[in-house]
C-alpha positions in Angstrom: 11.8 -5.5 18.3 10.0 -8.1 16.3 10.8 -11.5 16.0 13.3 -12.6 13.5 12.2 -14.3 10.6 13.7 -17.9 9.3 13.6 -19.3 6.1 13.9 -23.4 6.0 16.7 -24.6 3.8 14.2 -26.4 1.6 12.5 -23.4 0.6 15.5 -21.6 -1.4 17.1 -23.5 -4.4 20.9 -23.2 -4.8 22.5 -23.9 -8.0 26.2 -23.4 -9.7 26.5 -22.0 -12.9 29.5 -20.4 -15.1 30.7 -17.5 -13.7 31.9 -14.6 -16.2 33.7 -13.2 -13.1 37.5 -14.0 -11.8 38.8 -16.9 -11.9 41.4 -16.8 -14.8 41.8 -20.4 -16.7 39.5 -21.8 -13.5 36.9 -19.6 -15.1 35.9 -21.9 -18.2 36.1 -25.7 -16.2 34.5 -24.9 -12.9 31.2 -23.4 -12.0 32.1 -21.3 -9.3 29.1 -18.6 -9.7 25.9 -19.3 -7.5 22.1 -18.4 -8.0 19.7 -18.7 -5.6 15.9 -19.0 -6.1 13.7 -18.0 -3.5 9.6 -18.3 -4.2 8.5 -15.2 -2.5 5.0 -15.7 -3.6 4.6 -19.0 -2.4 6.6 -19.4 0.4 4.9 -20.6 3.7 7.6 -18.2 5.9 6.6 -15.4 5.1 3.7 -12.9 6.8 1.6 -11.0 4.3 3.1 -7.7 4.5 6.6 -9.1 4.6 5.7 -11.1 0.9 4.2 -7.4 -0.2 7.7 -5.8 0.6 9.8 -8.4 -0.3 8.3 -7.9 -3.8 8.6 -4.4 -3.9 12.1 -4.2 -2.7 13.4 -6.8 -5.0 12.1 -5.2 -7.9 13.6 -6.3 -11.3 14.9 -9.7 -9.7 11.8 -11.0 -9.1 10.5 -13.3 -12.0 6.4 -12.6 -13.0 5.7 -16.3 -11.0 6.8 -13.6 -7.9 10.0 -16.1 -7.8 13.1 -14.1 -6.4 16.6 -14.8 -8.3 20.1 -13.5 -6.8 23.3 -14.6 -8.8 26.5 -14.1 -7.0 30.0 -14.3 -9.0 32.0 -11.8 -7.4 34.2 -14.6 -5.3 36.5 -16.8 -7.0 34.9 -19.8 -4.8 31.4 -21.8 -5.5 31.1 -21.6 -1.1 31.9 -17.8 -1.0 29.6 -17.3 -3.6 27.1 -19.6 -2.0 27.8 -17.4 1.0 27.5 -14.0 -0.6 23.9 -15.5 -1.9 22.5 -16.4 1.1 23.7 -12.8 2.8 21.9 -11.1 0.4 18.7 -12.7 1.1 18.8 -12.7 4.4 19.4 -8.5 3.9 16.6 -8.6 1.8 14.2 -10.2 3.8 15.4 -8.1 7.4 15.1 -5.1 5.5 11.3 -6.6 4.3 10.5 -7.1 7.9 10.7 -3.5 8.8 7.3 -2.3 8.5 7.5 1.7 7.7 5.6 4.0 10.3 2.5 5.2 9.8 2.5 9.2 8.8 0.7 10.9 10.6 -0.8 14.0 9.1 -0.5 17.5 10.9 -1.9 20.8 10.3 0.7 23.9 10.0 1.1 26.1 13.4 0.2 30.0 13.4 3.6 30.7 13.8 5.2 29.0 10.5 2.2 30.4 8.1 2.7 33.9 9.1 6.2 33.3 8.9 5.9 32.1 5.1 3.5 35.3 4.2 6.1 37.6 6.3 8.9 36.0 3.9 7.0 36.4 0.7 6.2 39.9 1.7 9.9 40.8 2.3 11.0 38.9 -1.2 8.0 41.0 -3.4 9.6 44.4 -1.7 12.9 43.2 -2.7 11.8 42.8 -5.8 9.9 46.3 -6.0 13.4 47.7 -5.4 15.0 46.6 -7.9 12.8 48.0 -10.5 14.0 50.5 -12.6 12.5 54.4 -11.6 9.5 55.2 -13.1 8.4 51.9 -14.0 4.6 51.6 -13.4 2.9 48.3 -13.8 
């Protein structure tokens, strides 16, 4: 398989910020919630296709500077959140790395179009049976 691809630390930004998630009377003095910035666009890392990818697959979390943003709250720690963050870039970016196979176009065989007119032959003489007698078109 291909080589794996690493991300230097000092090309994703980690900040804390309020989380809305659990965290009960925790939840309004500490900032347990994490998001992590990640400039696709402009990152050095990355290969061309992977960038091309990356953008696709990230879809609405990618800002119009092409700057990725993941916010993770679902843990009731800042370091599991941190955690969670980090996971799901590095998901992001394997599944990026994947480059889809080419399809190659065929031509149906002999044997499946003559079995397609065979089955519409046998559907339009089911259907002439269950005409009502005498009925002439």
């Amino acid at each position: 398989m291909g080589r794996a691809l690493c991300i230097p630390e000092d090309e994703i930004e980690l900040s804390s910020i309020a989380s809305s998630g659990p965290g009960g009377q925790n939840v309004n003095k500490v900032a347990t919630a994490v998001q992590l910035r990640f400039d696709i666009r402009r990152s050095p890392s990355l290969t061309e296709g992977v960038r091309e990818r990356m953008l696709a697959l990230a879809g609405n979390r990618v800002t119009r500077d092409g700057v990725l943003v993941i916010t993770a709250r679902a843990h009731r720690t800042r370091e599991a959140n941190r955690r969670d963050a980090l996971e799901r870039l590095a998901t992001l970016v394997e599944r990026a790395s994947h480059v889809p196979k080419k399809r190659v176009k065929t031509k149906p065989t002999a044997a499946s179009r003559r079995k397609r007119v065979e089955e519409k032959q046998r559907s339009g003489r089911m259907k002439t049976l269950r005409r009502k007698p005498g009925f002439e078109d």
